[in-house]
C-alpha positions as CSV (number, residue, x, y, z in Angstrom):
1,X,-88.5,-53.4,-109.6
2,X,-87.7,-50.1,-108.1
3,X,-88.4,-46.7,-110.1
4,X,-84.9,-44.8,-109.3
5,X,-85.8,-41.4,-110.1
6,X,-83.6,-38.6,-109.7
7,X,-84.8,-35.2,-107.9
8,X,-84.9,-33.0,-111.3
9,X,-87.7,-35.8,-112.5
10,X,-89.7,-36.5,-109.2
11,X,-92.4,-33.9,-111.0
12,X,-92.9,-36.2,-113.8
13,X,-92.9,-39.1,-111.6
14,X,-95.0,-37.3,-109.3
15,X,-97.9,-36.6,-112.4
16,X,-97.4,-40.1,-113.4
17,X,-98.3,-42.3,-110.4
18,X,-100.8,-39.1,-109.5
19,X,-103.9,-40.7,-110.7
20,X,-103.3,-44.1,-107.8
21,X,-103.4,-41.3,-104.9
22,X,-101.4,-38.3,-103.7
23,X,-97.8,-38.9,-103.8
24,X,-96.0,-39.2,-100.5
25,X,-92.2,-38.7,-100.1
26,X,-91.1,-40.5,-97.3
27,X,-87.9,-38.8,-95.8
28,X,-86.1,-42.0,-93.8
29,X,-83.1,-40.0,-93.0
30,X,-82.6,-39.3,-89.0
31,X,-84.2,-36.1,-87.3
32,X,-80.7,-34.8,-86.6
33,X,-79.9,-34.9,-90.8
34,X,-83.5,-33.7,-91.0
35,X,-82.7,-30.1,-89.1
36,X,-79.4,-29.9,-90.8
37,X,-81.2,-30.1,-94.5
38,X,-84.6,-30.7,-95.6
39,X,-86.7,-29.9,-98.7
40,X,-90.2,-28.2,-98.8
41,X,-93.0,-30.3,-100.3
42,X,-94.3,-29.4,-103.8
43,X,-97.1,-31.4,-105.8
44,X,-96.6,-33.8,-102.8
45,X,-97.0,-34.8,-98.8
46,X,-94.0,-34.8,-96.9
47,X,-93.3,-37.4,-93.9
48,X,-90.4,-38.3,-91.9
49,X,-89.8,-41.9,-90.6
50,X,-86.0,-42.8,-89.6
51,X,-85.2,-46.3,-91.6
52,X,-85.0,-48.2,-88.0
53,X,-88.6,-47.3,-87.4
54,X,-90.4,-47.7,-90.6
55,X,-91.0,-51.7,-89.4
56,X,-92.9,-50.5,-86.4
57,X,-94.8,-47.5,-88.1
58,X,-95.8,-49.2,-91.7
59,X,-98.9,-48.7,-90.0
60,X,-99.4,-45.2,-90.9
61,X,-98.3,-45.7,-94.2
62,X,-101.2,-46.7,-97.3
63,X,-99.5,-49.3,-99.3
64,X,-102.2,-48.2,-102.3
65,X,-100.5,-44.4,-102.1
66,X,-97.4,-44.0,-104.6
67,X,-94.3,-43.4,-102.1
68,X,-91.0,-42.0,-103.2
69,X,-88.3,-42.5,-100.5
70,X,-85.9,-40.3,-100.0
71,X,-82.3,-40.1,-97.6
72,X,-78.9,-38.6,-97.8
73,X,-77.5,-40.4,-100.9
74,X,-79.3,-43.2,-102.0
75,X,-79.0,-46.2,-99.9
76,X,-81.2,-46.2,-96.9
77,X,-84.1,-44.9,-99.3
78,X,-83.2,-47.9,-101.8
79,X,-83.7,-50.2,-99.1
80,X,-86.8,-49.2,-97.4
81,X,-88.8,-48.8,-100.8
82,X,-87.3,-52.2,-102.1
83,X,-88.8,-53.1,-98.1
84,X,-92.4,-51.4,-99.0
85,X,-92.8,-53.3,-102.5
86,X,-92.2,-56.4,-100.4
87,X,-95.0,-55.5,-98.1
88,X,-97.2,-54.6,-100.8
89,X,-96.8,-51.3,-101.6
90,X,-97.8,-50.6,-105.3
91,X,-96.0,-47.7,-106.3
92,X,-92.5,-46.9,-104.7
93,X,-89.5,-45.2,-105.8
94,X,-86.3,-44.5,-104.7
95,X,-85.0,-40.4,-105.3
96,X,-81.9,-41.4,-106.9
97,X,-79.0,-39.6,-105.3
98,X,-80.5,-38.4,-102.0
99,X,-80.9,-35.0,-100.7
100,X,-77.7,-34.3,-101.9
101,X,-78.4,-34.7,-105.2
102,X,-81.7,-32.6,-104.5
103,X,-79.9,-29.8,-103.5
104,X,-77.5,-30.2,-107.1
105,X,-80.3,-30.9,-109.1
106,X,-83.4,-29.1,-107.5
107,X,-82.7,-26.5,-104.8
108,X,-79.0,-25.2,-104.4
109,X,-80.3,-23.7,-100.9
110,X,-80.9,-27.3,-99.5
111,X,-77.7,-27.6,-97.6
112,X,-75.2,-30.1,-98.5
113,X,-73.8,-32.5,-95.5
């Protein structure tokens, strides 16, 4: 099962998986939607991987490291992180709602595309 975790509870999520690693969010949106919106990393590592290439560059991903994914809405994170718990990743989520909901929830001064 996937966490779904909404942007105004990634913190708690964040201090709960804390003690398995630092927390990455994995931003799996593509560079263009990257340099129109993007949000700054707090209590966390930030890294960008478009969806297509996250086969390719598992690699430089630690499957024991608790990963929440992140895209514009929803979807593309849903399915990568249901893609990393396949591959043995212990602790994924999926940031219900995107960037979008980020910017609603979080930061009003993420732009909204």
């Amino acid at each position: 099962m996937i966490d779904q975790v909404h942007p105004r509870d990634l913190a708690h999520w964040l201090e709960t998986v804390a003690p398995h690693g630092r927390p990455l969010v994995l931003d799996v949106r593509e560079p263009h939607e990257w340099q129109m919106a993007s949000v700054k990393a707090d209590g966390f590592e930030m890294q960008a991987i478009p969806m297509r290439a996250v086969p390719v560059r598992m690699n430089e991903l630690d499957a024991s490291r608790p990963v929440a994914c992140l895209c514009h809405h929803g979807g593309r994170s849903m399915q990568v992180a249901s893609f990393l718990k396949h591959h043995g990743f212990s602790h994924v989520a999926n940031i219900a709602g995107g960037i979008d909901a980020w910017s609603r929830e979080v930061d009003p001064a993420v732009p909204r595309y």
